[in-house]
C-alpha positions as CSV (number, residue, x, y, z in Angstrom):
1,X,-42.1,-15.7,4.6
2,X,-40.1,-15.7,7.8
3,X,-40.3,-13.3,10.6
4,X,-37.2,-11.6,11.7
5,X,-37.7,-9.9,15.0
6,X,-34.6,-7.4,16.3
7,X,-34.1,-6.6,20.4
8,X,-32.4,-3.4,20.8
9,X,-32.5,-1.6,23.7
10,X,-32.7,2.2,22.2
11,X,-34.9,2.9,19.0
12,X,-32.0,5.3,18.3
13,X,-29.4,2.9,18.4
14,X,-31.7,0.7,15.9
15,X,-31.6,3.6,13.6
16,X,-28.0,4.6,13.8
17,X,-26.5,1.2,13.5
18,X,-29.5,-1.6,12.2
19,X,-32.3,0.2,10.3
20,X,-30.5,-0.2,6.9
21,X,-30.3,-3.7,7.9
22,X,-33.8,-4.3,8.5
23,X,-35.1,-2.4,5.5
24,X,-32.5,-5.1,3.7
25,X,-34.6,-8.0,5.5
26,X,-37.8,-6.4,4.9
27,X,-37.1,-6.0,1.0
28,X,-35.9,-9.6,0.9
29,X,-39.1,-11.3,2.2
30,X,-38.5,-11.2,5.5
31,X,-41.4,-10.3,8.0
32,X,-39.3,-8.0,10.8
33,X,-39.7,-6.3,13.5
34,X,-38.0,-4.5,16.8
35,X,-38.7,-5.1,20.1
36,X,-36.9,-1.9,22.0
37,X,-38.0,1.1,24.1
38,X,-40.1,3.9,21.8
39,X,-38.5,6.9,22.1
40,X,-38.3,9.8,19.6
41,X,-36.9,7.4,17.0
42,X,-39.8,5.0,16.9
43,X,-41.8,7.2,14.6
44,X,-39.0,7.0,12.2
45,X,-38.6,3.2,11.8
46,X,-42.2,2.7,11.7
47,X,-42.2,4.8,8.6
48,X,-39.7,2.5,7.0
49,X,-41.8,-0.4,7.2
50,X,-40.6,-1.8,10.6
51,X,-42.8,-2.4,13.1
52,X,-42.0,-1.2,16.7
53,X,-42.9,-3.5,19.5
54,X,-42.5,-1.5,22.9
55,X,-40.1,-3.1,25.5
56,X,-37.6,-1.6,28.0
57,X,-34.6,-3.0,29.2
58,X,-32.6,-0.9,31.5
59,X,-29.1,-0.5,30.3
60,X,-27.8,0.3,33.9
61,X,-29.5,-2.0,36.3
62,X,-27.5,-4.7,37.9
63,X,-30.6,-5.6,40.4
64,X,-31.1,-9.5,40.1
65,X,-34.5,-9.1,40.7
66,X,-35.1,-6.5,38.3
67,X,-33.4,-8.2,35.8
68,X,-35.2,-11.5,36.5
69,X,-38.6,-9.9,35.6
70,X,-37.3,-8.1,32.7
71,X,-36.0,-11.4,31.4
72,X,-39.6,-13.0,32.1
73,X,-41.3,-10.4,30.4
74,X,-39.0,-10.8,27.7
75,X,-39.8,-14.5,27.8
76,X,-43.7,-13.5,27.0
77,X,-42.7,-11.5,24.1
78,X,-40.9,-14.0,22.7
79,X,-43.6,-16.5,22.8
80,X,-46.1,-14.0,21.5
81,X,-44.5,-12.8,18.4
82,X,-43.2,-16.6,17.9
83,X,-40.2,-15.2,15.4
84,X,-38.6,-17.5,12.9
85,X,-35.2,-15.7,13.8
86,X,-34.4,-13.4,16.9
87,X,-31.7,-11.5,16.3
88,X,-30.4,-9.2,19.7
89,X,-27.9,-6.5,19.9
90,X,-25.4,-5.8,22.4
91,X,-24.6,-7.2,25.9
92,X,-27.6,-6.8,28.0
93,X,-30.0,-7.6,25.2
94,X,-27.8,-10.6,24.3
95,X,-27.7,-11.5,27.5
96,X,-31.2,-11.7,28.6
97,X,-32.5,-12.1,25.2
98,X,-30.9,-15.6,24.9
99,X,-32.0,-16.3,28.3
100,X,-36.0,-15.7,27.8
101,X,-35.5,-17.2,24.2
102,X,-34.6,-20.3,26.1
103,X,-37.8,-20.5,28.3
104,X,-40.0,-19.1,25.1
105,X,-38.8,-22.1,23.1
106,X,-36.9,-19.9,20.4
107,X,-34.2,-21.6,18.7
108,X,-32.6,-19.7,15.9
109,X,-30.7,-16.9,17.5
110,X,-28.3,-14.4,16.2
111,X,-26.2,-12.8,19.1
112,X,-24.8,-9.8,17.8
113,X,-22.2,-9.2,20.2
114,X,-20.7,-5.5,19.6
115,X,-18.6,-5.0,22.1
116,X,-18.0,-5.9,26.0
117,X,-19.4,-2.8,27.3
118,X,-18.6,-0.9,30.1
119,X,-18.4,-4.5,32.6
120,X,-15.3,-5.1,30.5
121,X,-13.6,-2.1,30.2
122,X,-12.9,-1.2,34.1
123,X,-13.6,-4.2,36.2
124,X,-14.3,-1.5,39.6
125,X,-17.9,-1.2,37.9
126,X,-18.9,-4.8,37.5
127,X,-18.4,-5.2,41.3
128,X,-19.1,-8.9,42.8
129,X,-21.5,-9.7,39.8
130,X,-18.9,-9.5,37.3
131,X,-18.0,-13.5,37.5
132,X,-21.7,-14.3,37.8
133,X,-22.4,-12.2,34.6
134,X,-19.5,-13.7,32.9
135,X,-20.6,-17.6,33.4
136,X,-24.2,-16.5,32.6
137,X,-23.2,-14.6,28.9
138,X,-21.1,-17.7,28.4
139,X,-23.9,-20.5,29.2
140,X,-26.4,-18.4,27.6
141,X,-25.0,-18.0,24.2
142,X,-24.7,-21.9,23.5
143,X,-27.3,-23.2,20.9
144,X,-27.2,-20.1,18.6
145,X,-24.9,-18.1,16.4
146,X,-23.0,-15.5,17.9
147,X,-21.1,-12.4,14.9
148,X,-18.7,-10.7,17.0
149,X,-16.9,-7.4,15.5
150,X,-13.4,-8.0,16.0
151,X,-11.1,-11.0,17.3
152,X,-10.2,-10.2,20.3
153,X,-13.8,-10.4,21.3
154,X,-14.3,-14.0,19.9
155,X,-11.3,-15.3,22.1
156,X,-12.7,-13.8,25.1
157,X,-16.1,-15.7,24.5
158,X,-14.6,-18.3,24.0
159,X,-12.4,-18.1,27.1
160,X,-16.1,-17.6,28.7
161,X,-17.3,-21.3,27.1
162,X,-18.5,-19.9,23.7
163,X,-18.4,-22.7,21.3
164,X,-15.6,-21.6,18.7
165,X,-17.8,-22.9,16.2
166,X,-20.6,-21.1,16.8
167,X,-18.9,-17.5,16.0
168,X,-19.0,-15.5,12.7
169,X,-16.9,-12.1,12.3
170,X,-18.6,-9.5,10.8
171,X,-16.6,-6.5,11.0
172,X,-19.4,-3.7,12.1
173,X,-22.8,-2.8,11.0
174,X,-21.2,-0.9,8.1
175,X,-21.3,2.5,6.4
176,X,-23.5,4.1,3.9
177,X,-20.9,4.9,1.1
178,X,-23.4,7.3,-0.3
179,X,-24.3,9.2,2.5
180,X,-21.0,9.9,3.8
181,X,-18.9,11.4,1.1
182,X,-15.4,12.7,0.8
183,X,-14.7,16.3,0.8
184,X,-11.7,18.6,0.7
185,X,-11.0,20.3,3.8
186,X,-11.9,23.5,5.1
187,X,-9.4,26.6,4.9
188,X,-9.1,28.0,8.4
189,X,-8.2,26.9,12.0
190,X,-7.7,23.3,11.8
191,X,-10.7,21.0,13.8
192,X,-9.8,18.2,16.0
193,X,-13.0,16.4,16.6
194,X,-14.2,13.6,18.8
195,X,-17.4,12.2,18.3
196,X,-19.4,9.6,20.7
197,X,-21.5,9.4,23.2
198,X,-19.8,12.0,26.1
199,X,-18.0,8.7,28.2
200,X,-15.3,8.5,30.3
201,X,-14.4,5.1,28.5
202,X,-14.5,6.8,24.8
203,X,-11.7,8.9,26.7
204,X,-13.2,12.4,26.5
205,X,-10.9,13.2,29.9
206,X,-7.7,12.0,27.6
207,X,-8.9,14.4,24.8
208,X,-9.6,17.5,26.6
209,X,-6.0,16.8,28.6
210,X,-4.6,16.6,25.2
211,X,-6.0,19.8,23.7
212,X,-5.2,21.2,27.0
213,X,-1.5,19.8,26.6
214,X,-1.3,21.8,23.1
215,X,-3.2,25.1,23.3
216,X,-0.3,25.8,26.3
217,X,1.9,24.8,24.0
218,X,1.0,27.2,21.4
219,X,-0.8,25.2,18.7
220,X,-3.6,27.1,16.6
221,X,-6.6,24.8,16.6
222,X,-10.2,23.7,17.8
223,X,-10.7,20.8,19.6
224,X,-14.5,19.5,19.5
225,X,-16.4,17.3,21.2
226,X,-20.0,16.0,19.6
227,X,-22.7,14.1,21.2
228,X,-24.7,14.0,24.2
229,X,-23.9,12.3,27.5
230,X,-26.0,9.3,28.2
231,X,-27.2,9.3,31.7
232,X,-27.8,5.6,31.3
233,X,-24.1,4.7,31.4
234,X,-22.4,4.7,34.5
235,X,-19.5,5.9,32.8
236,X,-21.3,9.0,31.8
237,X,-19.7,12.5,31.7
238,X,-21.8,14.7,33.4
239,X,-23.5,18.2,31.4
240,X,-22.1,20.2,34.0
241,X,-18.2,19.0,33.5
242,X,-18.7,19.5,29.6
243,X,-20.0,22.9,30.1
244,X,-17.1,23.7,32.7
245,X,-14.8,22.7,29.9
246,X,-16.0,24.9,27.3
247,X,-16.1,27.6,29.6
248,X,-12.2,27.2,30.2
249,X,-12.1,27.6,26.8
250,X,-10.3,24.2,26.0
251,X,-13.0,22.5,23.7
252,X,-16.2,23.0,22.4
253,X,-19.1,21.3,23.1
254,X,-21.3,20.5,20.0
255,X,-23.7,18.2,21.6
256,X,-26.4,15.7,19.9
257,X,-25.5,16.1,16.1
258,X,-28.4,14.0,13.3
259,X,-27.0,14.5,9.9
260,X,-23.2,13.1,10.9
261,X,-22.6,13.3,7.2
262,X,-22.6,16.8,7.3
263,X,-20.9,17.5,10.9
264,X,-17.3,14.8,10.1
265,X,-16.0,16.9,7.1
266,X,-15.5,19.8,9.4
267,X,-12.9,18.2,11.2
268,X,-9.6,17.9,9.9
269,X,-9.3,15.0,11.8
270,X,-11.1,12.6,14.0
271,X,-10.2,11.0,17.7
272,X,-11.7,8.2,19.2
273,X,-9.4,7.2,23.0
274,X,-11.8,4.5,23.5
275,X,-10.6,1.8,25.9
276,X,-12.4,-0.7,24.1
277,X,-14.9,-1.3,21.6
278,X,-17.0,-3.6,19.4
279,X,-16.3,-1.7,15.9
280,X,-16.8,2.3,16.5
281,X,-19.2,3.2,13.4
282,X,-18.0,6.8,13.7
283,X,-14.6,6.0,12.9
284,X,-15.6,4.2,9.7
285,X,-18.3,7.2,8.6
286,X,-14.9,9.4,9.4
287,X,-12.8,7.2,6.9
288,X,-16.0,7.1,4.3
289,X,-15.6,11.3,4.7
290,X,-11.7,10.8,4.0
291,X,-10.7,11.8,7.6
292,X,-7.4,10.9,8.9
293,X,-8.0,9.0,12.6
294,X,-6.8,9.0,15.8
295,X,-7.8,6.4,18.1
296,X,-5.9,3.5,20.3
297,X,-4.6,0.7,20.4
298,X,-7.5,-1.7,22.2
299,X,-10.0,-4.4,20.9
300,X,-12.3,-3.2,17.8
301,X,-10.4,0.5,17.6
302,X,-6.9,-1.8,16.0
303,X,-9.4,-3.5,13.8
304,X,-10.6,0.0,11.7
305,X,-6.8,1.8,12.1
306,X,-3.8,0.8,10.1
307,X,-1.0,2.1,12.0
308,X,0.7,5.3,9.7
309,X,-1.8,4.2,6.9
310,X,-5.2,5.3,7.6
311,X,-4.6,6.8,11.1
312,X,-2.3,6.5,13.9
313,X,-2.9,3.7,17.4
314,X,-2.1,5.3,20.0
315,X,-1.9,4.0,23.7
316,X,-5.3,4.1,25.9
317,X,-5.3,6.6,29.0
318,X,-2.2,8.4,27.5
319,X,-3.1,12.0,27.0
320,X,0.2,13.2,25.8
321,X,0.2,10.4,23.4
322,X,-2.6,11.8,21.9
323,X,-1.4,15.0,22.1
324,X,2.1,14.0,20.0
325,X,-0.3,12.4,17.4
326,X,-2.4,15.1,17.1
327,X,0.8,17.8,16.4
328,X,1.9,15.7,14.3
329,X,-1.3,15.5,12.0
330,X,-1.9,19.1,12.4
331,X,1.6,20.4,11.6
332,X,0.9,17.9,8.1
333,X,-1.5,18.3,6.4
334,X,-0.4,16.2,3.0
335,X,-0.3,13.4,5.5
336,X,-3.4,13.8,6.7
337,X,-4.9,14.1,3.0
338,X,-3.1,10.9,2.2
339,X,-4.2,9.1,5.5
340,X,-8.0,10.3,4.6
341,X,-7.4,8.6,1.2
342,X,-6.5,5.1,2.1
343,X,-9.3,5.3,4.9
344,X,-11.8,6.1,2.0
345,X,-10.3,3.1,0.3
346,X,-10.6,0.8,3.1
347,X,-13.9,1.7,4.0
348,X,-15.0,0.3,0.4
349,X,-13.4,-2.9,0.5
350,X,-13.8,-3.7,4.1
351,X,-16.8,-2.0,5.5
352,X,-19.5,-0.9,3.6
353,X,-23.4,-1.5,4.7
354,X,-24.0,-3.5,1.4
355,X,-21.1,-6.3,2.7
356,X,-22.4,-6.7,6.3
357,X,-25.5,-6.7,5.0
358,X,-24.8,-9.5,2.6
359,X,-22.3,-11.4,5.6
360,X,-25.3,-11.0,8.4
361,X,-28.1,-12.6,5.8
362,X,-25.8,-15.7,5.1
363,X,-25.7,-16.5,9.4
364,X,-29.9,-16.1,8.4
365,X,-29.7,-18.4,6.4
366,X,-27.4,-20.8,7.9
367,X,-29.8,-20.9,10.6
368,X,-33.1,-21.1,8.7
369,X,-31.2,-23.8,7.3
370,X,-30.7,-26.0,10.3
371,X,-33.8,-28.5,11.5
372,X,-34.8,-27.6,14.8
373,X,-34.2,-30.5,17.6
């Protein structure tokens, strides 16, 4: 049997976007378990049969020292729970995690890179460690396999001294089919929804500029915003600025939302102005509800939206862009039916959590396969 141990850095984000993946390992013969910071979550994957091994990495430090601890401590963990395959999730994790992998004398790792993160998506906030971190990601991913969510991402780790032949695309961690289901559309007001963590990179600002841009202009409809901000980003928006908009009347704010298979099929639509991503999983469960989307035209968002199929790509930081694409869904609503449609369509053939699944167990394999050196 071989072990399988996960690093994530928030037991939420294990549950939202790996869980079903584990479960899949765990039902298969594998031996797994997580390695992330126990929050209110933890309870949840222990009861699926995943065991929780407590470890923090903080998302938002940049301290060398700090970081050269964590990645120590990291090392020990390693060596203790001696996995068969380590298997880390996004860019800190990946980062450090292949690092203390190194010193703990694990070979077979799985770098799940989902996206650049907020270091590569306004270059002010990487400040002067931005090429250090670059050269580091770069070095430290050599050795393992590396499943990036989109193409633009591979030729940027590359670019960074990625082997090429060390990457595997696997378009997203995939959408429950079952749980998010298509239904018609709720008489009324129309909804213009945007749902994400509350970030100044998944452009909220853009959004509430664009509902701004249309209540003046006389269009009937409600613009909301779900999730919670996430003080652990420096591109956080703040609870005070949400509630300031709300009380101009220009959005809602919805907050923290569990069952998102019941909140996406009261929009009528759903926006996601992200300046970059790996491969949003709201935008798929949004297409598996048969929601038209709106989102740009930037890494990982260009990989889920067929232009005037499925959706329409607009550009990033363009709030009246947004707005035109908005009017136009709203003032058509046979388009956005057929729009919802082909999403629902593409969600089955492309993205559903049975096909990662099946994609991510092959790089298992592949690696389980190899003879250690």
């Amino acid at each position: 049997m071989a072990s399988l141990l996960f690093l994530v850095t928030e037991d939420w984000y294990f549950i939202s976007h790996r869980l079903s993946l584990a479960v899949a390992a765990k039902e298969a013969g594998y031996e797994v378990a997580v390695a992330t910071r126990p929050g209110n979550s933890a309870q949840a994957i222990e009861a699926a049969g995943i065991r929780v091994v407590p470890f923090e990495i903080d998302r938002r430090g940049m301290n060398p020292l700090k970081e050269l601890i964590a990645m120590l401590r990291l090392a020990l963990l390693i060596h203790r729970e001696g996995p068969d395959l380590l298997h880390m999730v996004a860019l800190k994790p990946v980062l450090l995690g292949n690092l203390a992998a190194r010193l703990a004398g694990a070979k077979r790792r799985v770098s799940a890179v989902t996206g650049m993160g907020f270091l590569f998506t306004d270059g002010g906030r990487g400040g002067v460690l931005m090429p250090l971190v670059r050269r580091l990601l770069g070095r430290s991913l050599r050795g393992g396999l590396v499943i990036v969510q989109n193409p633009d991402d591979a030729a940027l780790l590359v670019e960074m001294g990625v082997p090429e032949e060390s990457l595997r695309l696997i378009r997203g961690s995939g959408v429950d089919l079952e749980r998010f289901r298509v239904e018609p559309e709720s008489t009324g007001t129309p909804l213009v929804m945007l749902p994400s963590r509350m970030l100044w990179d998944k452009g909220v600002g853009e959004f509430v500029e664009a509902a701004r841009h249309l209540k003046e202009s006389g269009v009937e409809a409600r613009f909301v915003l779900v999730g919670a901000p996430d003080p652990a980003n420096p591109a956080a928006v703040s609870k005070e600025r949400l509630e300031a908009w709300q009380a101009e009347g220009l959005v809602e704010w919805w907050g923290h939302q569990e069952r998102m298979e019941t909140v996406l099929p009261q929009a009528h639509m759903v926006c996601l102005p992200s300046y970059r991503e790996g491969l949003p999983k709201v935008l798929l469960e949004a297409m598996a509800c048969g929601r038209a989307v709106i989102t740009c035209n930037v890494p990982g968002c260009r990989e889920v939206v067929v232009h005037e199929q499925n959706g329409y790509l607009v550009p990033p930081r363009d709030p009246a862009a947004l707005a035109d694409a908005i009017g136009r869904l709203l003032d058509d609503a046979s388009m956005r039916r057929c729009f919802g449609a082909v999403g629902r369509r593409h969600a089955e053939r492309f993205f559903s959590t049975e096909r990662v699944t099946r994609e991510t167990f092959d790089v298992y394999q592949e690696l389980l396969e190899r003879k250690e050196t």
